[in-house]
N, C-alpha and C positions, 0 to 999 in steps of 0.2 A: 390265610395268614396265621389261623391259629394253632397250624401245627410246625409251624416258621417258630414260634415264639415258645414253644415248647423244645423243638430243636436246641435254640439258644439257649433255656433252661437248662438242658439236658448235660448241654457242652459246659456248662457253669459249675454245675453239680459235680462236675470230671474235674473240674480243672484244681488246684490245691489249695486255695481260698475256698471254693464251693465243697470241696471233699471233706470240711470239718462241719458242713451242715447234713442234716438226716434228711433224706428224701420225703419223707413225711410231715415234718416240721414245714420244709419248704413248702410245702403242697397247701400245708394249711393256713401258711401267711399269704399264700398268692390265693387260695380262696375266701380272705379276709376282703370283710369292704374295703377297705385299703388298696388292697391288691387288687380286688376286681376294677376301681377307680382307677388302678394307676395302668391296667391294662387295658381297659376299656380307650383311655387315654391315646394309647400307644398305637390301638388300632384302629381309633378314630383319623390316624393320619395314611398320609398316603403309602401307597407299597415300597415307598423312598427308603425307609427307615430299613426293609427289609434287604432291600438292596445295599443301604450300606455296612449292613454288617455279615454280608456276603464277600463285599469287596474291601472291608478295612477302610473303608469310609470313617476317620476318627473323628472330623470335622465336622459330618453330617450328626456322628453318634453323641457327639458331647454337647453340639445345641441339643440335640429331643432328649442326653440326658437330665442338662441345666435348664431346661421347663420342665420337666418333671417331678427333679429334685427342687424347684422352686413352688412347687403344690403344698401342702399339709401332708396329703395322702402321700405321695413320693417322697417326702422328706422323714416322715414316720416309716415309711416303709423301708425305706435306706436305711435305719438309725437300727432297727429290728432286723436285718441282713448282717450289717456289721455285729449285731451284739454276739447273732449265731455263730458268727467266722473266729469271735475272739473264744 
């Protein structure tokens, strides 16, 4: 699963909200305890997750991301992704 969630990463980093953040940068907030909490999280759940963002599952993708963003860890971490992108 964890080269699933690195894929997505990757796709992120391409996409033109993610193209104004450094690959680096990024690297080091997803290796933040933070990041490790909020992925730890992520792969604590079943292979569901991975599935829906295979299929555009938005339903499935916006519950795991409204628990995540309702953490500390996820809600800090969303707040430091967007600071990157502005």
């Amino acid at each position: 699963m964890a080269s699933d969630f690195k894929k997505v990463a990757d796709e992120f980093l391409k996409s033109p909200a993610g193209s104004k953040i450094k690959k680096d940068e990024f690297g080091k907030l997803m290796a933040s305890s933070d990041g490790k909490k909020v992925k730890q999280m992520l792969e604590s759940g079943d292979d569901d997750l991975m599935s829906a963002v295979r299929k555009g599952d938005m339903d499935s993708l916006k519950n795991t991301l409204s628990k995540v963003l309702a953490t500390e860890e996820g809600a800090r971490l969303a707040g430091q992704i967007v600071k990157m992108i502005k």
